[in-house]
Residue, then its C-alpha position, 0 to 999 in steps of 0.5 A: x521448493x522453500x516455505x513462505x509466511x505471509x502475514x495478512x490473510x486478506x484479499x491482497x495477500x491470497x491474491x497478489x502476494x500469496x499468488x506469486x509465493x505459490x507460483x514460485x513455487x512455495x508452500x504459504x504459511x498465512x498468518x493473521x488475527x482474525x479467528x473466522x479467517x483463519x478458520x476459513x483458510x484452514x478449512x479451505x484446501x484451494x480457492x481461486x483468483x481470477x485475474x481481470x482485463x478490459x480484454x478478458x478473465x482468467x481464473x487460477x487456483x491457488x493450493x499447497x498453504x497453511x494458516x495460523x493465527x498469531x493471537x493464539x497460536x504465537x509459538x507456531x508462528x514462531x517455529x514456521x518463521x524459524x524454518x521459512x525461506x521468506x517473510x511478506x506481509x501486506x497488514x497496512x503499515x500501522x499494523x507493521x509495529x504488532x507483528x514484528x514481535x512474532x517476527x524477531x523471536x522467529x529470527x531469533x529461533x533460526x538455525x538455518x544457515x540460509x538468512x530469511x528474507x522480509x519484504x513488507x508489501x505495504x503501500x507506503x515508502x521503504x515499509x520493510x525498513x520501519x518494520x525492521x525499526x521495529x524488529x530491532x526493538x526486540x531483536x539485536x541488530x547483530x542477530x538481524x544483520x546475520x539471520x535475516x535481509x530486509x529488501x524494501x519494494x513498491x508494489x501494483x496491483x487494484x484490488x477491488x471491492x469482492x462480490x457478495x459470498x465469494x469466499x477465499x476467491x479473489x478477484x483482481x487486476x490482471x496488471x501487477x508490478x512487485x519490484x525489489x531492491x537486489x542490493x541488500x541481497x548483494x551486501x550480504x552475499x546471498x541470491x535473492x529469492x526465484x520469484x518470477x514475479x519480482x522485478x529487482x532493481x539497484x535502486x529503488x526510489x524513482x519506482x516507490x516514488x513514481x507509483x505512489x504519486x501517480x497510481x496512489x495519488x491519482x486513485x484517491x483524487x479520484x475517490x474524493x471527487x468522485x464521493x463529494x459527486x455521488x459517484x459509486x465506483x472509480x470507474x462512474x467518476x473517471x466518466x465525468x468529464x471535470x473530475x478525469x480532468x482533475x485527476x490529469x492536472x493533479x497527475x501533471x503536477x506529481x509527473x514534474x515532480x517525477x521529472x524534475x528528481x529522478x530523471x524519468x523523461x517527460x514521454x515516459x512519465x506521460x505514457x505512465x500516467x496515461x496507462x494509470x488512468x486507462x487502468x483505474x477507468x476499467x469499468x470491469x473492476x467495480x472499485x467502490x470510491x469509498x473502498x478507495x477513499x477510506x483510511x483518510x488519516x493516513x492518506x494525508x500523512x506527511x509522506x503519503x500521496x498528497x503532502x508527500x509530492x506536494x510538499x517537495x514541489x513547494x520546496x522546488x519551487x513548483x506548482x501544486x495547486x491541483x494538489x491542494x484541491x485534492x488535500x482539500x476534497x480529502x479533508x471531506x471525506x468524514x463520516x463514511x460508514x465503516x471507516x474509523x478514519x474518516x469518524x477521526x478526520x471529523x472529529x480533528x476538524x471539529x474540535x481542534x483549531x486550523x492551526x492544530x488539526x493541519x499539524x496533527x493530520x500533516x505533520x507540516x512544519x510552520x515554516x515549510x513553504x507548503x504549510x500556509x496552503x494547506x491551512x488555508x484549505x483545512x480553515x475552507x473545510x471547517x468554516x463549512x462545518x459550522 
């Protein structure tokens, strides 16, 4: 078929988008940094992905792919990305800046007539266009319009915490969605790629939007409640009555959010939210809340899943009180073990005032009408400190 280079060799690259590379039919190149990663995919010629239900588990395995890595074998990565048919990466959109070096001296190696496609498979809004801000920082945007199409996408799919020695073998949620923007395919006159498990839409927004404030935002009310509870898993907090409560208020605020800009009907969205929390409430995941609940900085960046709908509700005039409860929960997750983020998140509160810590961790502007509500919130946290 075609080759595929996947950056980011983790659970959710071998088991969602390295998955659905291989069922199309390609053979995986994955890349990364990790040493003992690496080594271990190399060394491993299949592994297995079982794909859990509340009905059922199925078990796949998963072969024909390389590994590379990109620290010390950067002239490889090179070469693969000059005769590969696609790019992914799913790396965290803070890593996007570190591999789009390697990728622009790969677009600028090709020769093939064909144009490479990229998508960043990130949970974060239109990723594949800031790893393309990136790119263009090394690479000409002539030489990019021709030999490469960036296609933004939202992707689905829980994966959640591994048992102990499993190797490459991934467990995961049977329910996915992958849907792709076709236009920049149709702008430059190509076919987008056979990849059966793509969804390809005209346009995108209502998807990335609708998913993010709903699965993302719902997830994490639910982590940060659920870790000020005591509560393990996802699914132990959905079980208390109050914090599922909580999340359906928080998810009603994002779905008139939903309504009210994209045009998705009141019964759609409801029946949206609703398969949402049956999916995160699924007791066979085991989806630890702190697994869920880490990388707090990022969650309550200015487009994320909190100030992201927040702040357009307050700018429409709607409700977000639900919301701010959620900003303000997250604001306590500090100091959770092996999550840096959560170190940082104490150390801003500590040591910088209301007013400062609520621009650093929000990027809110003093005068956006949601700007006093989440100081308000943060000064709650801080005097709690202390």
């Amino acid at each position: 078929m075609g080759k595929a280079i996947h950056f980011g060799g983790g659970n959710i690259g071998r088991g969602f988008v390295g998955e659905f590379l291989h069922d199309a039919g390609y053979e995986v190149v994955f890349v990364d940094v990790v040493d003992d990663l690496i080594s271990s995919i190399q060394k491993t010629p299949t592994y297995d992905i079982t794909e859990i239900s509340d009905q059922e588990e199925t078990t796949k395995t998963i072969d024909n792919y390389r590994a590379l890595n990109s620290k010390s074998d950067e002239a490889g990565v090179v070469q693969e990305i000059a005769t590969a048919d696609i790019v992914t990466c799913a790396v965290g959109p803070r890593v996007l800046q570190f591999i789009a070096p390697v990728i622009a001296k790969g677009i600028d190696s090709r020769t093939l007539s064909n144009p490479l496609t990229v998508i960043a498979c990130e949970n974060a809004i239109n990723a594949t266009d800031t790893l393309r801000g990136h790119i263009e920082k090394k690479a000409s945007a002539d030489t990019l319009s021709s030999r490469a199409v960036f296609a933004n996408c939202a992707i689905d799919r829980i994966v959640p915490n591994q048992p102990p020695n499993n190797g490459l073998n991934v467990r995961i949620e049977k329910y996915y969605e992958w849907v792709v923007e076709e236009l920049p395919f149709k702008k430059h006159g190509v076919a987008p790629p056979k990849i059966p498990a793509i969804h390809w839409v005209e346009n995108l927004d209502p998807y990335i939007e609708r998913k993010l404030f709903t699965v993302n935002t719902g997830h994490a009310t639910t982590a940060y409640y659920g870790h000020l509870a005591g509560k393990k898993t996802i699914a132990d907090a959905l079980r208390d009555s109050h914090i599922r409560s909580t999340v359906h208020k928080v998810l009603d605020e994002t779905a008139s959010l939903i309504i009210d800009k994209h045009g998705i009907s009141q019964q759609e969205q409801k029946e949206y939210v609703d398969k949402i929390v049956e999916r995160i409430s699924n007791h066979y995941l085991e989806d630890g809340v702190e697994r869920v609940g880490r990388a707090p900085l990022r969650k309550l960046s200015r487009n994320e899943r909190f100030i992201g709908p927040a702040s357009q509700l307050a700018e429409r005039g709607l409700k977000f009180d639900a919301i701010l409860g959620a900003i303000e929960q997250a604001l306590r997750f500090q100091n959770v073990p092996d999550d840096q983020e959560s170190a940082e998140l104490a150390k801003i509160l500590k040591e910088q005032t209301a007013e400062d810590a609520t621009k650093t961790l929000t990027e809110l502007e003093q005068d956006h009408p949601l700007y006093s509500h989440v100081l308000e919130r943060v000064r709650t946290v801080q005097q709690e400190s202390k």
